[in-house]
C-alpha positions as CSV (number, residue, x, y, z in Angstrom):
1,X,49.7,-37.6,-92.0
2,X,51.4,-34.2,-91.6
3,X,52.6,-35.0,-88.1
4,X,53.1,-37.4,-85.9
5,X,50.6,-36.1,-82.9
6,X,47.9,-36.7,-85.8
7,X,49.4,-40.3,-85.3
8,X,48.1,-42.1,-82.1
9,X,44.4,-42.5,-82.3
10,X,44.8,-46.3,-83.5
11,X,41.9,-47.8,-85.8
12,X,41.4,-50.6,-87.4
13,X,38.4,-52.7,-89.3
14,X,38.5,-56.4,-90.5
15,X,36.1,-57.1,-93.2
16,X,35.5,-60.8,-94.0
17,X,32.8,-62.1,-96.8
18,X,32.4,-63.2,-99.9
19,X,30.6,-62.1,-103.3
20,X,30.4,-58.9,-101.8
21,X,29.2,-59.4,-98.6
22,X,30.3,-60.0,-95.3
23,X,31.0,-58.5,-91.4
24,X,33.1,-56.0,-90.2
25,X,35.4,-56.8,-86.9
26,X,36.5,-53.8,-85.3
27,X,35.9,-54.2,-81.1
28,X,37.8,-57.5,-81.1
29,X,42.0,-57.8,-80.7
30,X,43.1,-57.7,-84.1
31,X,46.5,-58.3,-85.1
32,X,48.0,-58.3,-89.3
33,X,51.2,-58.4,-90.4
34,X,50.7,-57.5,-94.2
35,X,53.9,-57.9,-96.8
36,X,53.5,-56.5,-100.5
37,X,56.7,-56.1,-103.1
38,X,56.7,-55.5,-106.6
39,X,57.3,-59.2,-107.9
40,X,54.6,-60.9,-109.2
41,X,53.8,-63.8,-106.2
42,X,50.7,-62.5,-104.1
43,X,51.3,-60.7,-101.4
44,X,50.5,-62.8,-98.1
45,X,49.4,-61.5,-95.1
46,X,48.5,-63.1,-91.6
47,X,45.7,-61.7,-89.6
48,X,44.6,-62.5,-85.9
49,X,41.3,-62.2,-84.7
50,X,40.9,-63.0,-80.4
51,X,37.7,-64.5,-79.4
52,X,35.6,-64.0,-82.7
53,X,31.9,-65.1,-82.0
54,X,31.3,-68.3,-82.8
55,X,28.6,-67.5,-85.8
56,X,31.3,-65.5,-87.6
57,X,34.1,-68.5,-86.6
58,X,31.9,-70.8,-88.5
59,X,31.1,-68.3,-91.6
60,X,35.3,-67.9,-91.7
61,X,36.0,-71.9,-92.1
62,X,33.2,-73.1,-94.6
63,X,31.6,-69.7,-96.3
64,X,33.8,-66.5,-96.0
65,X,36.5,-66.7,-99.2
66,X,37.8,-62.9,-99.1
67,X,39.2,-60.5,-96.2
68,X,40.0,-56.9,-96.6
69,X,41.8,-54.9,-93.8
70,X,41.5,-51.0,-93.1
71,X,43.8,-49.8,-90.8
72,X,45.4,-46.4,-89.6
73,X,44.5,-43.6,-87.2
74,X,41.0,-42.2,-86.3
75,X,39.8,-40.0,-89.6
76,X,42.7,-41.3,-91.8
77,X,42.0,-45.3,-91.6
78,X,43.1,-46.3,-95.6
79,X,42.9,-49.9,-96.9
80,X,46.1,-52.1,-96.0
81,X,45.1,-55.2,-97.6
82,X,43.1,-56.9,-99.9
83,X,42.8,-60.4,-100.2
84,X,41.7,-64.4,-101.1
85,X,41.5,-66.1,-98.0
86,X,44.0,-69.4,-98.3
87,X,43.4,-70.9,-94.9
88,X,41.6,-70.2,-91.9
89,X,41.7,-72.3,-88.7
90,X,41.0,-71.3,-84.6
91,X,43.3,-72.1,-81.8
92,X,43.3,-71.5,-78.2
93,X,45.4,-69.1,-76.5
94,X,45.6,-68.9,-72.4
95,X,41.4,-67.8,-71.9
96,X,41.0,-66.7,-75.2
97,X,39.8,-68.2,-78.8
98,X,42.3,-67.1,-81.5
99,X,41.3,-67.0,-85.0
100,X,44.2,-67.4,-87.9
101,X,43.6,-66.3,-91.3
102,X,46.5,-66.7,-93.9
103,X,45.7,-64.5,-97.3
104,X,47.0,-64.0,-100.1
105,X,46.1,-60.7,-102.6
106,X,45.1,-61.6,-106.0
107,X,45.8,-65.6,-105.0
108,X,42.6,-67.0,-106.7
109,X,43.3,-64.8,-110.1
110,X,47.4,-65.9,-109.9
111,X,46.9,-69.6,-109.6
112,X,43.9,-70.0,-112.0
113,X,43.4,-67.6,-114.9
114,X,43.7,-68.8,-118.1
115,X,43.7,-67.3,-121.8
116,X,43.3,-68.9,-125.2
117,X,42.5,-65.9,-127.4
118,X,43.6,-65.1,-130.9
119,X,44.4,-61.6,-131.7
120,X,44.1,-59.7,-134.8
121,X,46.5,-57.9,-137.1
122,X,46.9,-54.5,-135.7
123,X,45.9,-55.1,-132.4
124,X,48.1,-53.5,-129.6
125,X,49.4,-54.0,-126.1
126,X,46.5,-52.5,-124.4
127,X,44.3,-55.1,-126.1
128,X,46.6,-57.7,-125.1
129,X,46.9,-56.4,-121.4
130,X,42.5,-55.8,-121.7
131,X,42.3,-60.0,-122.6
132,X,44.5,-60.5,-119.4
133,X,42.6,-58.3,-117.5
134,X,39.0,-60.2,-118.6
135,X,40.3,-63.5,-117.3
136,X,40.6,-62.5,-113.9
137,X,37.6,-62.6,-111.3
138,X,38.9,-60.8,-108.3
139,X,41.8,-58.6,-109.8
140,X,40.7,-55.1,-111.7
141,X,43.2,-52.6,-113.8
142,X,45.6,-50.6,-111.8
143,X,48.3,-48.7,-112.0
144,X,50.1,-49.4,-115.6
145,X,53.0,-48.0,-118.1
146,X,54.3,-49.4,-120.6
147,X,54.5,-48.3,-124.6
148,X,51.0,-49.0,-126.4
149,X,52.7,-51.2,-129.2
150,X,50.8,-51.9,-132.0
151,X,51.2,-55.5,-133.7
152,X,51.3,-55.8,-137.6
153,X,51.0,-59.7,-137.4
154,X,48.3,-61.7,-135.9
155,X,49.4,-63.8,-132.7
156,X,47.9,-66.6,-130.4
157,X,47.9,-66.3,-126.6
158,X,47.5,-69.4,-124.7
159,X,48.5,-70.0,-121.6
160,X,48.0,-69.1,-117.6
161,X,47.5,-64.9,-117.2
162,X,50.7,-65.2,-114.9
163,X,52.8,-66.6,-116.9
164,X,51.5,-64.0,-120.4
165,X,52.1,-61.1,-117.6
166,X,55.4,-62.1,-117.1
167,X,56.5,-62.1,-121.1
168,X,54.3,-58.9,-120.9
169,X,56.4,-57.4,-118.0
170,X,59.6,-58.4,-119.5
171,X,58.9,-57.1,-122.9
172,X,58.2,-53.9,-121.5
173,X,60.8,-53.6,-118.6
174,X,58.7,-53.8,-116.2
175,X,57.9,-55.5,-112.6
176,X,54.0,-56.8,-112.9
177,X,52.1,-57.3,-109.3
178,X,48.4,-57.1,-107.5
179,X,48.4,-54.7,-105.1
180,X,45.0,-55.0,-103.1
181,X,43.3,-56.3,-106.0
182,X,44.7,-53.9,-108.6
183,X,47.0,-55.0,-110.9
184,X,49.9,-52.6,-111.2
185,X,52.6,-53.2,-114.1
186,X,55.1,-50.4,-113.4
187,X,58.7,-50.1,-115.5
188,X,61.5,-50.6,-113.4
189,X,62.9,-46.9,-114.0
190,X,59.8,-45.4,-113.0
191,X,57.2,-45.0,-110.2
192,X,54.0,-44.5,-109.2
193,X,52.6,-40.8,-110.0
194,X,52.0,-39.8,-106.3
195,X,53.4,-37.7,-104.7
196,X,56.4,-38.8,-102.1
197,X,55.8,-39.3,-98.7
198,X,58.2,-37.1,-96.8
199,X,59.5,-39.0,-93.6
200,X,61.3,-37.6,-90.7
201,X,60.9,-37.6,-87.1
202,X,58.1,-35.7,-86.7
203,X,55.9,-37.4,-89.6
204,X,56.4,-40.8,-88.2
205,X,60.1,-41.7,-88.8
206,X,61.4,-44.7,-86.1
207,X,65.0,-45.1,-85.5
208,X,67.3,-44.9,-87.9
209,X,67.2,-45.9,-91.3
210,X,69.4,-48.9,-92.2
211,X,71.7,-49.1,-95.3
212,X,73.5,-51.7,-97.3
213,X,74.5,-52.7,-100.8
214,X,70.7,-54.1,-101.8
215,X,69.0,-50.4,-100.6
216,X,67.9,-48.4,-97.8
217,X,65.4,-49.8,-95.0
218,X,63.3,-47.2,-93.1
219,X,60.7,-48.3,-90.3
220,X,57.6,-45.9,-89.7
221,X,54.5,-45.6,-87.7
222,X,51.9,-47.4,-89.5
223,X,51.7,-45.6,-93.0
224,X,49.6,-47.3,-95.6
225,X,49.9,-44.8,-98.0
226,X,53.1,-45.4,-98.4
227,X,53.1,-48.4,-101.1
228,X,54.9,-50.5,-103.3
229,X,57.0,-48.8,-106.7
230,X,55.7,-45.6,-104.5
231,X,58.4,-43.0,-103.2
232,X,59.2,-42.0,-100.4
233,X,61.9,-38.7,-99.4
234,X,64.8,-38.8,-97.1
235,X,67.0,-36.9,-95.2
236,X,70.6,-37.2,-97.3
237,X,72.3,-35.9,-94.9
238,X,71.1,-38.1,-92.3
239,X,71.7,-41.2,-94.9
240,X,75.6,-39.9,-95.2
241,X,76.1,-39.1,-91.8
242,X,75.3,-43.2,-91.4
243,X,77.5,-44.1,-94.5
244,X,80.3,-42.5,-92.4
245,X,80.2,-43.9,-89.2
246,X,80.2,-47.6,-91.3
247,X,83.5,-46.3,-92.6
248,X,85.0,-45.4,-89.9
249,X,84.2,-48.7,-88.1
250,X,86.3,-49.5,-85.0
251,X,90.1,-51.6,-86.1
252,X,89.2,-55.3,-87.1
253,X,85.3,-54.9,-87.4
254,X,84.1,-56.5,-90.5
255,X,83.3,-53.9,-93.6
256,X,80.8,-54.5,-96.1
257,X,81.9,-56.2,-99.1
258,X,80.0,-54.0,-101.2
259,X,79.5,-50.5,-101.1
260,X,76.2,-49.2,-100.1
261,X,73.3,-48.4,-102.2
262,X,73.8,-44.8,-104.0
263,X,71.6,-42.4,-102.7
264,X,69.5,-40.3,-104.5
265,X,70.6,-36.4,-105.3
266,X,67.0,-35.3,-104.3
267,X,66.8,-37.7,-101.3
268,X,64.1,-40.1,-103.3
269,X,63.3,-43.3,-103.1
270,X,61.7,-45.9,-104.9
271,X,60.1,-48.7,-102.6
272,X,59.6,-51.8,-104.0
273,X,58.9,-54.2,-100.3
274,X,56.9,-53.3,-97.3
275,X,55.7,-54.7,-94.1
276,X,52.6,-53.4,-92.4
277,X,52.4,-54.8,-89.1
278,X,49.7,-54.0,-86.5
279,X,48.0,-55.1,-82.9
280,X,45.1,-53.2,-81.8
281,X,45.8,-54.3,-78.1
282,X,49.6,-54.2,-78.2
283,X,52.8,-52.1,-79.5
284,X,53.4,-52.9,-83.1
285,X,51.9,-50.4,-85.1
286,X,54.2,-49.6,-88.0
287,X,55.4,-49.7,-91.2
288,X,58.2,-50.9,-92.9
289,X,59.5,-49.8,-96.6
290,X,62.9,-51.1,-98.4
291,X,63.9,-48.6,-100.9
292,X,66.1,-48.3,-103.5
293,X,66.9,-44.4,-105.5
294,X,65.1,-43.7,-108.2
295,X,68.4,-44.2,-110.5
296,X,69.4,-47.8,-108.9
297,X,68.1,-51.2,-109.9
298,X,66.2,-53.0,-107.5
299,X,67.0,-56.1,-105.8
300,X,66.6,-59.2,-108.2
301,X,66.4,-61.3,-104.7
302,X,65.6,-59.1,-101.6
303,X,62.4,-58.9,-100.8
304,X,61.0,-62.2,-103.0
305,X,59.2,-65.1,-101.8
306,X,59.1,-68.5,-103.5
């Protein structure tokens, strides 16, 4: 969005199915709170559905697997999530029928691929990261960098595709993750190659970003193009003007124990957590991204789940 009137027209589309097909919810209540980071758990998301018929309530609980989720303004609606349905049950709610879906992206592909493969002499990490890739069902090639090592020695691979990905990652310095069915294996000194989505008050901006010693925390009107190992650009000057008012805290108010995060020289940041959240019928509608610059490690612990 290049400003923030283009902003107001909400829209939204449910999708649920499975091998490909399924119904799309648009004229009903929906409500999603979507999270996605960079670490390799799926990312979960939660999404509400008010007085679904009950054709498509029955299809949800014993045949519909997947759910995918467009959300966003009229003309600019972008996918938000992607997903393996985990659960799906139907409560009441005052008058109203409310149906619960709790996802997960890339759940199915996490918990049960497996490899036992042998690889040649000479074969190299992109091989390696292709035999990964063939053991999933759901998840397809993303967004990857890494150095394209070639391997003198032959080598077994056994084991579950997580775990592999993770001595993958780690070999190459890098955070693995599915991102709306993509897998995206990203070093942790670099980023996406998209360009960075400027926010200020008139692109979306809300408030005022918040700043501590594990990064920066910005809250937006519902942006998914913004995404994970993504950047974003900042306002320095607004960022210092915030580091000064912590220092100059009132006599006796508590200081951090830590200094805050360094910002960037260029006002760039790398985000590696978000939080879309969402209600067709009520006021959330916005996004949040924790950040990091583009120099500074991210978090080892903010922003995981178990």
């Amino acid at each position: 969005m290049s400003s923030s009137t283009q902003q107001f027209r909400r829209d939204c589309e449910v999708v649920i199915g499975a091998g490909g097909h399924g119904t799309a919810i648009r004229d009903l209540r929906i409500q999603f709170e979507v999270t996605k980071d960079v670490y390799r758990t799926p990312n979960p998301a939660q999404i509400l559905l008010t007085n679904l018929s009950p054709n498509n309530e029955n299809k949800l609980r014993t045949e519909y697997k997947d759910v995918l989720v467009n959300a966003g303004y009229v003309g600019a609606s972008l996918l938000t999530f992607r997903g393996n349905i985990r659960h799906a049950f139907r409560y009441r709610d005052g008058n109203d029928w409310v149906s619960q879906i709790d996802a997960a992206d890339g759940d199915k592909d996490f918990r049960n691929s497996i490899i036992n493969r042998t690889l040649a002499a000479g074969t190299t990490e992109k091989d390696l990261l292709d035999i990964i890739v063939e053991s999933f069902t759901d998840t397809k090639l993303g967004d990857v960098t890494f150095e394209n090592i070639t391997r003198g020695r032959g080598r077994m691979v056994s084991g579950m595709a997580r775990d592999i990905l993770d001595h993958f990652a780690m070999t190459h310095g890098a955070h693995w993750s599915i991102q709306d069915g993509n897998l995206q294996i990203v070093r942790v000194d670099s980023t996406l190659a998209t360009e960075a989505i400027v926010l200020r008050s008139d692109t979306g901006l809300l408030g005022a970003p918040e700043i501590n010693d594990k990064g920066i925390k910005v809250k937006c009107l519902l942006n998914p193009r913004i995404r994970c190992n993504g950047k974003i650009k900042l306002d320095n000057n607004d960022l210092k003007e915030l580091i000064h008012k912590e220092k100059v805290q009132k006599p006796g108010a508590p200081h951090h124990s830590t200094a805050p995060v360094r910002l960037d020289p260029d006002g760039i940041y790398k985000v590696f957590k978000l939080v879309h959240k969402g209600d067709t019928r009520g006021p959330d509608w916005y996004t949040e991204a924790h950040c990091v610059g583009l120099k500074s490690p991210i978090p080892s612990q903010a922003g995981s789940r178990p």
